[in-house]
LUMGUPA-8107 format. One record per atom (N, C-alpha, C): residue in one letter; atom name; z, x, y. Coordinates in nm, 2 decimals, padded with zeros to 4 digits. Each point is the difference from the previous one (the first is absolute). Layout:
N
type,atom,up,east,north
a,CA,Z,X,Y
...
end
This chain:
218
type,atom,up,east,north
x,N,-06.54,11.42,00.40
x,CA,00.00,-00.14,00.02
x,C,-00.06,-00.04,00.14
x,N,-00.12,-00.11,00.01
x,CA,-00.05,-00.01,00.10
x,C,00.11,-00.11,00.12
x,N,-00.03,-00.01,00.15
x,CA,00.10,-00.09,00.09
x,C,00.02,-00.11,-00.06
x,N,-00.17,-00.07,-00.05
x,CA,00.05,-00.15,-00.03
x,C,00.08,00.01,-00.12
x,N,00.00,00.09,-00.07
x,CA,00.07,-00.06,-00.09
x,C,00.13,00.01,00.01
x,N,00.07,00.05,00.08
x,CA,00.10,00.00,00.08
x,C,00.07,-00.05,00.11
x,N,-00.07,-00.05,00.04
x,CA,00.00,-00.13,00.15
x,C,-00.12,-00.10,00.01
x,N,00.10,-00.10,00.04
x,CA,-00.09,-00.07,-00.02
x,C,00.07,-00.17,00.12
x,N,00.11,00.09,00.06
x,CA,-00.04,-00.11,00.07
x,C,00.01,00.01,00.14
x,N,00.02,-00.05,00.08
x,CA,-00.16,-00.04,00.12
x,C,00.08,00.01,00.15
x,N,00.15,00.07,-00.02
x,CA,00.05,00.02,00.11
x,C,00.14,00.10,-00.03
x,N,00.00,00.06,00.09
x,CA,00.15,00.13,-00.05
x,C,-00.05,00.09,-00.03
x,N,00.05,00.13,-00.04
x,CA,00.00,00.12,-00.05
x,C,-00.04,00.04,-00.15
x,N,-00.04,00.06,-00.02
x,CA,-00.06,00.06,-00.15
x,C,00.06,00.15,00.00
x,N,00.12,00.01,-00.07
x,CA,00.06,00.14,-00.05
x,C,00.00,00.05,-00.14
x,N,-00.10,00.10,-00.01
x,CA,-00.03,00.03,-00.07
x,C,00.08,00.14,-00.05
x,N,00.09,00.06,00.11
x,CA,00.10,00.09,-00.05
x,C,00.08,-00.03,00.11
x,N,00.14,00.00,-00.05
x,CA,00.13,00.02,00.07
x,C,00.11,00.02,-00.07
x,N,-00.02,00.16,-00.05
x,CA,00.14,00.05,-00.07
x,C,00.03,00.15,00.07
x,N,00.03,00.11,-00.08
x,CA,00.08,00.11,00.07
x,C,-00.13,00.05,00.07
x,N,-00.11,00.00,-00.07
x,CA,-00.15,00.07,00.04
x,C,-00.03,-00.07,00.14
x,N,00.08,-00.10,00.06
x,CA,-00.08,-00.05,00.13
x,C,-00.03,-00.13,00.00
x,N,-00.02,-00.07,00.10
x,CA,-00.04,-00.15,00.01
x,C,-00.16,00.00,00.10
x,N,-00.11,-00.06,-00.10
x,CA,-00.15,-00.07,00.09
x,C,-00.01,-00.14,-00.05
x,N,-00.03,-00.07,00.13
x,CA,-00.01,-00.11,00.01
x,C,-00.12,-00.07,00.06
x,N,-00.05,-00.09,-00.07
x,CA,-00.14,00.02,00.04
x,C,-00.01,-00.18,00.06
x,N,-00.04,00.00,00.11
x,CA,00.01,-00.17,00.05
x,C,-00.15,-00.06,00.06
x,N,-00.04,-00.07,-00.04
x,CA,-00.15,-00.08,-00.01
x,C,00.05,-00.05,00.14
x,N,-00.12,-00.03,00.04
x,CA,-00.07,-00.12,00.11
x,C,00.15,00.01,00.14
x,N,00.05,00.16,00.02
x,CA,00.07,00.04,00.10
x,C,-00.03,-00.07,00.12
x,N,-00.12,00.02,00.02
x,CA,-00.09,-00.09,00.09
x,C,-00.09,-00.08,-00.03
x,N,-00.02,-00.07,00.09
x,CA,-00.12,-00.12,-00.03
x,C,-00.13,00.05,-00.02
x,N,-00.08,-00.03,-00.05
x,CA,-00.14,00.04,-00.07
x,C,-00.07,00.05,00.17
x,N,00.00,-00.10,00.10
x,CA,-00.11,-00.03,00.14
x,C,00.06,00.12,00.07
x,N,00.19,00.02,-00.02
x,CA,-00.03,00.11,00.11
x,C,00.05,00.16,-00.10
x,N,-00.04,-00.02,-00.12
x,CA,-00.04,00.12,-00.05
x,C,-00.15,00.06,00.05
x,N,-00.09,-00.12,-00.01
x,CA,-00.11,00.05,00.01
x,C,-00.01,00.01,00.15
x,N,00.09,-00.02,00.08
x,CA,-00.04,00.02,00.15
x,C,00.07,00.14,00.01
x,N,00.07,00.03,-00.06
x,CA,00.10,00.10,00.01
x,C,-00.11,00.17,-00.06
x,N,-00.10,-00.07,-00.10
x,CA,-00.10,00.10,-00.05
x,C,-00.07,00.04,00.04
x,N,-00.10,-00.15,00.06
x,CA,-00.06,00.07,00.10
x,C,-00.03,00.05,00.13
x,N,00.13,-00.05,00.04
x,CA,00.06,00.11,00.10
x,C,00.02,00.15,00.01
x,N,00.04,00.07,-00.11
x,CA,00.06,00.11,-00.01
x,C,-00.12,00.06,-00.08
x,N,-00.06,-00.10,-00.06
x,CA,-00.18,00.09,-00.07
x,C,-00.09,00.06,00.13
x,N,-00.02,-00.07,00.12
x,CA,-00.05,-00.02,00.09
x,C,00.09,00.08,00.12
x,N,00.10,00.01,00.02
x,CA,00.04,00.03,00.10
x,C,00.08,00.15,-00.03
x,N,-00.04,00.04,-00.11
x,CA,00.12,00.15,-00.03
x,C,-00.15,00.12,-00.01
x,N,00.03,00.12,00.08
x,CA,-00.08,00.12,00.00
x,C,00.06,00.04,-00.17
x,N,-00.07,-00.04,-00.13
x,CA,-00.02,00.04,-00.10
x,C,-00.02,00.12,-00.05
x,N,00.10,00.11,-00.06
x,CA,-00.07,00.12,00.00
x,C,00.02,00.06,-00.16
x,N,-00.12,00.08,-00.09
x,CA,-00.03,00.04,-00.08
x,C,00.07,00.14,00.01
x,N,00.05,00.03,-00.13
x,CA,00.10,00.10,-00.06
x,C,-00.07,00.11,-00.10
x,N,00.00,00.11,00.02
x,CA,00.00,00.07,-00.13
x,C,00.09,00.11,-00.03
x,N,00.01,00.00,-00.07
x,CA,00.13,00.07,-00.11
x,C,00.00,00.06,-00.12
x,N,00.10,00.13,-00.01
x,CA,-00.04,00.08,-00.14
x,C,00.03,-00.07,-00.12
x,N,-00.09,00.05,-00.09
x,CA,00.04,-00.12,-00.12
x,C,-00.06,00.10,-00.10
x,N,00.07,00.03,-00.12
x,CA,-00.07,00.09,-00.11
x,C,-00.05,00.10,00.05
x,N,00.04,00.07,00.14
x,CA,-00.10,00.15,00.00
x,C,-00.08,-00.03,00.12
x,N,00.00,-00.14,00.01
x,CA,-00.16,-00.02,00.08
x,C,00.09,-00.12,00.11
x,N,-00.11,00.04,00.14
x,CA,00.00,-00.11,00.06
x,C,-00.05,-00.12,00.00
x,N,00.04,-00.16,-00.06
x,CA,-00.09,-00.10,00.02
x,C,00.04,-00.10,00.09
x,N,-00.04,-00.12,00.03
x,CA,-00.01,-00.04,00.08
x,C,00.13,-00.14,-00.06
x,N,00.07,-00.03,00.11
x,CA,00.07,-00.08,-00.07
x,C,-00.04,-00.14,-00.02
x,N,-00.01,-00.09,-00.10
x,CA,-00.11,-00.10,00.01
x,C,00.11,-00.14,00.05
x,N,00.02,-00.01,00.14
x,CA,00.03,-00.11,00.09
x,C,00.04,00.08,00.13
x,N,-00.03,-00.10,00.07
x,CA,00.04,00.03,00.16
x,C,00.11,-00.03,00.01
x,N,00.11,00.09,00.11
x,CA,00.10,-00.05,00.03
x,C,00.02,00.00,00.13
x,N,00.15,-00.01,00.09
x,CA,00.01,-00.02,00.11
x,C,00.17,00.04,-00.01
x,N,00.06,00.05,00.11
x,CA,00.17,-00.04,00.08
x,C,00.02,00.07,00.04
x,N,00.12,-00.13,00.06
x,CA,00.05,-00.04,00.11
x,C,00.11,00.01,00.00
x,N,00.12,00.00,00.14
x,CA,00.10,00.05,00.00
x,C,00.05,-00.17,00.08
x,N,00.10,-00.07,-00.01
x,CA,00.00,-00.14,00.01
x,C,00.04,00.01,00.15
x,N,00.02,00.11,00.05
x,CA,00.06,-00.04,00.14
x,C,-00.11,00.10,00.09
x,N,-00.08,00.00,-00.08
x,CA,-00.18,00.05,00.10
x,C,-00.04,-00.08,00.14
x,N,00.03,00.02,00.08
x,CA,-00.03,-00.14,00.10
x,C,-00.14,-00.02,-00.03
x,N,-00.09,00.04,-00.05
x,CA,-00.21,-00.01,-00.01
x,C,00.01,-00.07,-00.21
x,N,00.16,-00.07,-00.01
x,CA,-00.08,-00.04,-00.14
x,C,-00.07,-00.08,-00.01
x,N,-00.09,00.00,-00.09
x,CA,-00.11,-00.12,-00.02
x,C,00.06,-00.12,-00.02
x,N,-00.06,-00.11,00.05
x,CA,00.02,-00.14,-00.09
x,C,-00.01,00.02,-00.16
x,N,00.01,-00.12,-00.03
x,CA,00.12,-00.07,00.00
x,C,00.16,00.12,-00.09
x,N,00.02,00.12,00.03
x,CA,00.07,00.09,-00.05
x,C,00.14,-00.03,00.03
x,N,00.03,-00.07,00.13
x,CA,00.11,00.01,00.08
x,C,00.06,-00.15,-00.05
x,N,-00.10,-00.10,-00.01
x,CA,00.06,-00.11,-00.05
x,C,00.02,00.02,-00.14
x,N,-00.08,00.06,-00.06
x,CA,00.05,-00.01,-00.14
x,C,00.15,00.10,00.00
x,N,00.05,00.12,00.05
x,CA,00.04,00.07,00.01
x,C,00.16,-00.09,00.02
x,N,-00.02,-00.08,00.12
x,CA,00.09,-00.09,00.01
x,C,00.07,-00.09,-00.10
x,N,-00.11,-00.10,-00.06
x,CA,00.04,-00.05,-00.11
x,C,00.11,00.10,-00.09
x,N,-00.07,00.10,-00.07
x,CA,00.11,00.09,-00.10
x,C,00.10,00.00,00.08
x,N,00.02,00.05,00.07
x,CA,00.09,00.02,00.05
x,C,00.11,-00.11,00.01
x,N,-00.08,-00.09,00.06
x,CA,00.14,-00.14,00.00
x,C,00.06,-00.03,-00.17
x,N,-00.12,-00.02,-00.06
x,CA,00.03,-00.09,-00.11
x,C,00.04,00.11,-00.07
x,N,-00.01,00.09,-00.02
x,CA,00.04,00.16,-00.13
x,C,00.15,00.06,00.10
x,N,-00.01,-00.02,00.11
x,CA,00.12,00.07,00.09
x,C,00.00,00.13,-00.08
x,N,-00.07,00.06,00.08
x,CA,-00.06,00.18,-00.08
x,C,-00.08,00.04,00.11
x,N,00.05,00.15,00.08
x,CA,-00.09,00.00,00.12
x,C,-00.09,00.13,-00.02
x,N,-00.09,-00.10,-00.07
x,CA,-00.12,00.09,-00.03
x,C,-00.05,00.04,00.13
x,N,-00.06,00.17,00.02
x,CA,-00.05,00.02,00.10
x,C,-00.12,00.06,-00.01
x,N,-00.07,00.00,-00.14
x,CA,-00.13,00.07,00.02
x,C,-00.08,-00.11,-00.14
x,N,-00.14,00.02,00.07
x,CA,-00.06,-00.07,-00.14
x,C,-00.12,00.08,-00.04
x,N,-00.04,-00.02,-00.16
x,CA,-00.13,00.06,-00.01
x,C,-00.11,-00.08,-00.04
x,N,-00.09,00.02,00.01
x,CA,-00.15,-00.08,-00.04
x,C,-00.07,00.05,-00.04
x,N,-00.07,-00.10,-00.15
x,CA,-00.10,00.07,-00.06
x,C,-00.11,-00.13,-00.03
x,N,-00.13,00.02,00.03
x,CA,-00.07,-00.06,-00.03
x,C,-00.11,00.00,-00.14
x,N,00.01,-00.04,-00.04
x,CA,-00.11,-00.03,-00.13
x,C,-00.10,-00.09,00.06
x,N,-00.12,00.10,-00.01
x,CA,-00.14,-00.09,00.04
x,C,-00.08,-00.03,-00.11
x,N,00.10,00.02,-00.18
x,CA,-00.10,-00.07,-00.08
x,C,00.08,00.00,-00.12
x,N,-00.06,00.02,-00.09
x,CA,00.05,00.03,-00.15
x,C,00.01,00.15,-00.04
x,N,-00.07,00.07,00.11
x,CA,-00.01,00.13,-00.03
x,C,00.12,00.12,00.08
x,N,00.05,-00.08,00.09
x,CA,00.11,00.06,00.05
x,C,00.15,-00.03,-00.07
x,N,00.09,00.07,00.00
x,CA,00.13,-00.03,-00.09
x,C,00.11,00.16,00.08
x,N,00.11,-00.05,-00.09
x,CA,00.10,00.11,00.08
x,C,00.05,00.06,-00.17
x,N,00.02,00.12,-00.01
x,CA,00.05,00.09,-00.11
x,C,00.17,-00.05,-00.04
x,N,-00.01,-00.05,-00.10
x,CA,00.15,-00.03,-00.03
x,C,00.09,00.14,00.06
x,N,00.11,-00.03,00.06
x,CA,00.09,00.06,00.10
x,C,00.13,-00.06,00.01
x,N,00.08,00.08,00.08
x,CA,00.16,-00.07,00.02
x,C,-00.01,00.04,00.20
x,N,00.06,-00.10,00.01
x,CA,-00.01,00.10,00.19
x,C,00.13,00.04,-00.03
x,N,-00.03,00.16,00.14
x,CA,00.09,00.14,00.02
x,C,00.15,-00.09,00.03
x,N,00.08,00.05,-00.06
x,CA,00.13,-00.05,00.07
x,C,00.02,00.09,00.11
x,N,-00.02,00.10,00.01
x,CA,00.09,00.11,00.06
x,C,00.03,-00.07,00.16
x,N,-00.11,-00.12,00.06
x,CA,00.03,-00.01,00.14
x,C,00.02,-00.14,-00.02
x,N,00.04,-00.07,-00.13
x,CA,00.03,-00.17,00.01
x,C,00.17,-00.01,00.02
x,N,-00.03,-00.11,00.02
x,CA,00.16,-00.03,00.05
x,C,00.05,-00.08,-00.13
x,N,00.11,00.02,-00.06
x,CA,00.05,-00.04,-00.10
x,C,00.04,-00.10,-00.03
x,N,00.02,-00.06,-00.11
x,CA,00.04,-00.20,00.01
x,C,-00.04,-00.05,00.10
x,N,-00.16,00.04,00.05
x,CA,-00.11,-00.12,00.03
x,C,-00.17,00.03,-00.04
x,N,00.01,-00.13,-00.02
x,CA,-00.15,-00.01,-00.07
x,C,-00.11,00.02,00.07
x,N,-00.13,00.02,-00.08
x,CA,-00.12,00.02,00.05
x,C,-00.06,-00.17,-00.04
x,N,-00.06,-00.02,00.12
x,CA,-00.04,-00.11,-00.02
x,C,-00.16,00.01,00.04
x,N,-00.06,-00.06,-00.10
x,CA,-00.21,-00.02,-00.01
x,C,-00.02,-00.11,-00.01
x,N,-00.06,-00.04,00.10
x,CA,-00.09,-00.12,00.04
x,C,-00.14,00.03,-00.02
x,N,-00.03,-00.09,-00.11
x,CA,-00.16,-00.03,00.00
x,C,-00.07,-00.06,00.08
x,N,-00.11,00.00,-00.04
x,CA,-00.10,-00.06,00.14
x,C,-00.14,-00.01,-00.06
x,N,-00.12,-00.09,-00.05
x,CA,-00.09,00.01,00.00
x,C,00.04,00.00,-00.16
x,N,-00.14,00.02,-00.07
x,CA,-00.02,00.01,-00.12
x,C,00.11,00.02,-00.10
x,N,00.04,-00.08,-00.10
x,CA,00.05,00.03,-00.12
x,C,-00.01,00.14,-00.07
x,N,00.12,00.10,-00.02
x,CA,-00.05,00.10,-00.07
x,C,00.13,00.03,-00.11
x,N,-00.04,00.08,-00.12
x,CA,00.09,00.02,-00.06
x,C,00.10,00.14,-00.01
x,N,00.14,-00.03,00.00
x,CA,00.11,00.13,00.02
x,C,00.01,00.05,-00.12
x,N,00.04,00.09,-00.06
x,CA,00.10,00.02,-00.13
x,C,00.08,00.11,00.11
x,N,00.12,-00.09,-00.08
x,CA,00.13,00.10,00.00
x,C,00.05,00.10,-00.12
x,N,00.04,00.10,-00.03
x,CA,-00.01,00.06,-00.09
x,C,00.14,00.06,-00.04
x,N,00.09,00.00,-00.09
x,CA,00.11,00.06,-00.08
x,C,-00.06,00.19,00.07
x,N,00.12,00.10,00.05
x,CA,-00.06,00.08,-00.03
x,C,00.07,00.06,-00.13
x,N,00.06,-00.04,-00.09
x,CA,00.08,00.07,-00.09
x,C,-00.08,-00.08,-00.11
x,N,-00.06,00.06,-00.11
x,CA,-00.05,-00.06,-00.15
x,C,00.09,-00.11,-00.03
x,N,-00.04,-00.08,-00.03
x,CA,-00.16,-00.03,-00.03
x,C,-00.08,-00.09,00.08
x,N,00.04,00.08,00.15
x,CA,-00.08,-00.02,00.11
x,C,-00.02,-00.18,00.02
x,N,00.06,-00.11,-00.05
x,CA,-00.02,-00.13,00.03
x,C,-00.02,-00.02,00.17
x,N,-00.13,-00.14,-00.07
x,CA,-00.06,00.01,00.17
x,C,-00.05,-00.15,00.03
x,N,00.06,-00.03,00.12
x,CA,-00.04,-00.14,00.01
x,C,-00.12,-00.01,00.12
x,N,-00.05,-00.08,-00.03
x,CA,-00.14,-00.11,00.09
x,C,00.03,-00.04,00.05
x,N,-00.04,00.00,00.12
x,CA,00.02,-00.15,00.10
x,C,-00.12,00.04,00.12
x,N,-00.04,-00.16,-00.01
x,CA,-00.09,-00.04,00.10
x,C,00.02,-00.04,00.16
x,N,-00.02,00.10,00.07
x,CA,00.06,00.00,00.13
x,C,-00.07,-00.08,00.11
x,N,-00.01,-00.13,-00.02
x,CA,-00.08,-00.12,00.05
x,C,00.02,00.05,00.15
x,N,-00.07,-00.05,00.09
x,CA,-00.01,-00.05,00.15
x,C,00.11,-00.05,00.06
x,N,00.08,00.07,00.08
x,CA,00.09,-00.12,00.06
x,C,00.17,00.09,-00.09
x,N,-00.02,00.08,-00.12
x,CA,00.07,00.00,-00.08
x,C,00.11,00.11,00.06
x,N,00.12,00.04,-00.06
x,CA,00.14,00.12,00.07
x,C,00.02,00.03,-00.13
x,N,-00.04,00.14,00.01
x,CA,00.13,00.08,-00.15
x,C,00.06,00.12,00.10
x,N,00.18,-00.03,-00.08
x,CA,00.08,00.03,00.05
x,C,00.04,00.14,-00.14
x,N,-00.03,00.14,00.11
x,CA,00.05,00.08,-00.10
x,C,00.12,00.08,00.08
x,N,00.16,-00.01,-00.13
x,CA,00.07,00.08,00.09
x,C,00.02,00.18,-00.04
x,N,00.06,00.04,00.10
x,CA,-00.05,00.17,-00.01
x,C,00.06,00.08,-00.14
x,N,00.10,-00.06,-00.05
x,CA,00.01,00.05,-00.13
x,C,-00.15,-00.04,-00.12
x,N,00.00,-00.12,00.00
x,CA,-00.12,-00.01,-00.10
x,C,-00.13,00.11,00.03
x,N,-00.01,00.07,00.14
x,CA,-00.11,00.13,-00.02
x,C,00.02,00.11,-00.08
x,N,00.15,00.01,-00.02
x,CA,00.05,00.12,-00.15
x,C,-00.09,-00.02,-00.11
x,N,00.02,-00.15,-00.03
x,CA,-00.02,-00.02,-00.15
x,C,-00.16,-00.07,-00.05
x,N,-00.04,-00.03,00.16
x,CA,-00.13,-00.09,-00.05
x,C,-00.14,00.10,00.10
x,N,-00.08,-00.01,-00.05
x,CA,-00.17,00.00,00.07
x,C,-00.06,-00.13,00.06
x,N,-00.05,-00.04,00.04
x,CA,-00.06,-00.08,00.06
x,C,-00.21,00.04,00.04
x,N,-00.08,-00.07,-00.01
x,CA,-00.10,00.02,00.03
x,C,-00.11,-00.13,00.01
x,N,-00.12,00.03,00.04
x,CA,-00.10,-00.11,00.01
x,C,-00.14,00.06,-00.05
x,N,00.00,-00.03,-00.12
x,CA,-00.09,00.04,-00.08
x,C,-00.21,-00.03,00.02
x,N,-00.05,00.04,-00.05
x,CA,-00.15,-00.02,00.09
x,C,00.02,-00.11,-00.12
x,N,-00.15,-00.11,00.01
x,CA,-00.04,-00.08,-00.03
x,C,-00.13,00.05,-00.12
x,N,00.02,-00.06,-00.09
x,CA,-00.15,-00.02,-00.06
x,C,-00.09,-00.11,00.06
x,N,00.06,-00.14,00.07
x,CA,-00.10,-00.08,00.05
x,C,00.00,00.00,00.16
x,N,-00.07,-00.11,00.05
x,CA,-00.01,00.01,00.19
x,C,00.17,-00.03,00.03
x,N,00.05,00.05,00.10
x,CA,00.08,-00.05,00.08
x,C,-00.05,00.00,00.15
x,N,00.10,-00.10,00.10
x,CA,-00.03,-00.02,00.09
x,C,00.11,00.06,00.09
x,N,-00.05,00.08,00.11
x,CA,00.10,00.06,00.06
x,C,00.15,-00.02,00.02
x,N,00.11,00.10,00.02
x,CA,00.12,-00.04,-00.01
x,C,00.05,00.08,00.07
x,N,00.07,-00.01,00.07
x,CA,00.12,00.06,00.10
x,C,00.15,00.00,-00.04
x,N,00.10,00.05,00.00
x,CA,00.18,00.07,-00.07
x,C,00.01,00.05,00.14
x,N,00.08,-00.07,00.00
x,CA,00.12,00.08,00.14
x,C,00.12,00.03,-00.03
x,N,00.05,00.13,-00.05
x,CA,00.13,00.03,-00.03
x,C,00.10,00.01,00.08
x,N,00.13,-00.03,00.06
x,CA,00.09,-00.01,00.10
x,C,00.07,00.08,-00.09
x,N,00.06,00.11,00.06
x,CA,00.14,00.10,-00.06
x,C,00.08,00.01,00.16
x,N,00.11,00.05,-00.04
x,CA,00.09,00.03,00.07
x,C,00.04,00.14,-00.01
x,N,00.04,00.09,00.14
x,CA,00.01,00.12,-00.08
x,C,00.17,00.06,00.07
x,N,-00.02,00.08,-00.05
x,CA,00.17,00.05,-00.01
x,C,00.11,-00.02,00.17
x,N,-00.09,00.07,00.07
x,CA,00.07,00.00,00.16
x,C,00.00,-00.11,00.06
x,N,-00.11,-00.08,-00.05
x,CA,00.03,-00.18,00.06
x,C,00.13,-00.07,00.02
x,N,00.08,00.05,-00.17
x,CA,00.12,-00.11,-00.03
x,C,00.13,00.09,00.10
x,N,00.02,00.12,00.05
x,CA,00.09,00.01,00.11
x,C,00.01,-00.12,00.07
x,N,-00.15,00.00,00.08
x,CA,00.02,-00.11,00.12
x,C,00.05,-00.14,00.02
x,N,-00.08,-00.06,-00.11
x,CA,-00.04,-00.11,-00.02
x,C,00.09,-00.13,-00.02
x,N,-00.01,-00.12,00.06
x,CA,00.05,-00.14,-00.02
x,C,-00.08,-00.04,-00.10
x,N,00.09,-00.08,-00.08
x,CA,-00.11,-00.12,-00.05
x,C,00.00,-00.12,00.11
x,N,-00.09,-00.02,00.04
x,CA,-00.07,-00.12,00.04
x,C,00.07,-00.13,-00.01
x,N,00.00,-00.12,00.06
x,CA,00.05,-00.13,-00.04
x,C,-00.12,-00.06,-00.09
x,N,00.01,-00.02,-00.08
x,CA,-00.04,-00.11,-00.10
x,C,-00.06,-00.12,00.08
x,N,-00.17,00.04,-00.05
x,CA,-00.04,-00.13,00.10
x,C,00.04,-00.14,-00.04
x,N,-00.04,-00.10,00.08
x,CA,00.07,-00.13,-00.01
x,C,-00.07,-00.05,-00.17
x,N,-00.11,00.00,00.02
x,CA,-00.07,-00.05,-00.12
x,C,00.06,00.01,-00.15
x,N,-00.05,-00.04,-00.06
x,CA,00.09,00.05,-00.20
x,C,-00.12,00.11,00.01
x,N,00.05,00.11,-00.06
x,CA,-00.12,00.07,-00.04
x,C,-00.05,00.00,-00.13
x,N,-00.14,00.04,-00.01
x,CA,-00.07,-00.02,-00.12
x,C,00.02,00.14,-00.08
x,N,00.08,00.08,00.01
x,CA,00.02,00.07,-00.09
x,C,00.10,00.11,00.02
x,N,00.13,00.01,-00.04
x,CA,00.12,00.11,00.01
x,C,-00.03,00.10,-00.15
x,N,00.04,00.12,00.13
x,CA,00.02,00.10,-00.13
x,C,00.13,00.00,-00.08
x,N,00.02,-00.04,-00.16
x,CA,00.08,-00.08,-00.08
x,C,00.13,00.08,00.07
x,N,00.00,00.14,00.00
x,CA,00.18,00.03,-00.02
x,C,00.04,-00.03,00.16
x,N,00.00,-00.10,00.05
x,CA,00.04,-00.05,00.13
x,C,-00.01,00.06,00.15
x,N,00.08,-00.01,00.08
x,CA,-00.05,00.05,00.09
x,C,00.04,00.12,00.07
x,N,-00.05,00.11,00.04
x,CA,-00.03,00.12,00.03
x,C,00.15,00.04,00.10
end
């Protein structure tokens, strides 16, 4: 079943699973359209971009997107990393400390449906992906038969909220394109195990926030 036909309206969250297998939550227009795109291309422009290759079937190939990361408390992070980095953190109260980056410079780049590694996440808290740039399409994937898999269009501006149980049971990926796309940037924020010893949550900035992770606060 495709997003729209499953959401369809124009502010809040879209949960498309929240039972024993895990809760993702996917929230449109997180940010404003102007400083998405300032937020793009900043980080298109201002991040040392680096090309990957990797064994695959026997053989080394090249991995088709660029990525990048960062560790949140790098004193040399890029713009705008630290602001955005801040936001999650207030409004998610989750002290994510590392992010990753992947760029798609077309229709020809995509990421291999995958679960990320638990072994170094910190538990009952989410991974949060910020889009940026170009529209592209996700499928999430059942891993148990008969493999059910949902769509969703991961607009500009947009937050999906995956929590660390749903990596058991689901795949995730960004599949290549048969037509043009126009560049896109994902910034994933995780949290990892040794963080949560330390850590406060933060005060709650003054503002209402535009989007809480549903099972409350951290």
């Amino acid at each position: 079943m495709q997003q729209n036909e499953l959401f369809r309206a124009e502010t809040g969250a879209f949960v498309p699973i929240d039972d024993a297998t895990g809760r993702i939550a996917y929230t449109p227009r997180w940010v404003a359209a102007a400083l998405a795109d300032k937020w793009f291309g900043q980080l298109r422009d201002g991040i040392a971009w680096r090309s990957e290759r990797r064994m695959m079937y026997e053989r080394m190939v090249a991995v088709p997107r660029l990525v990048a990361h960062f560790r949140l408390d790098d004193p040399a992070l890029p713009a705008p990393l630290g602001d955005i980095a801040m936001r999650m953190r207030e409004e998610l109260r989750v002290p994510f400390d590392s992010a990753g980056l992947n760029f798609y410079r077309d229709q020809h780049d995509s990421v291999a449906p995958h679960n990320d590694k638990l072994g170094r996440l910190a538990e009952d808290r989410p991974i949060a992906l910020l889009s940026l740039g170009a529209t592209r399409e996700m499928v999430i994937r059942a891993k148990p038969p008969p493999r059910h898999a949902i769509h969703l269009q991961l607009e500009p501006g947009s937050l999906l909220l995956m929590d660390y149980a749903s990596q058991s049971h689901y795949d995730h990926g960004i599949p290549k394109q048969d037509v043009h796309a126009d560049p896109r940037i994902s910034v994933a924020f995780r949290c990892g195990r040794e963080q949560m010893a330390t850590w406060r949550a933060p005060r709650p900035a003054q503002r209402k926030p535009s989007c809480r992770w549903p099972r409350g606060e951290w």
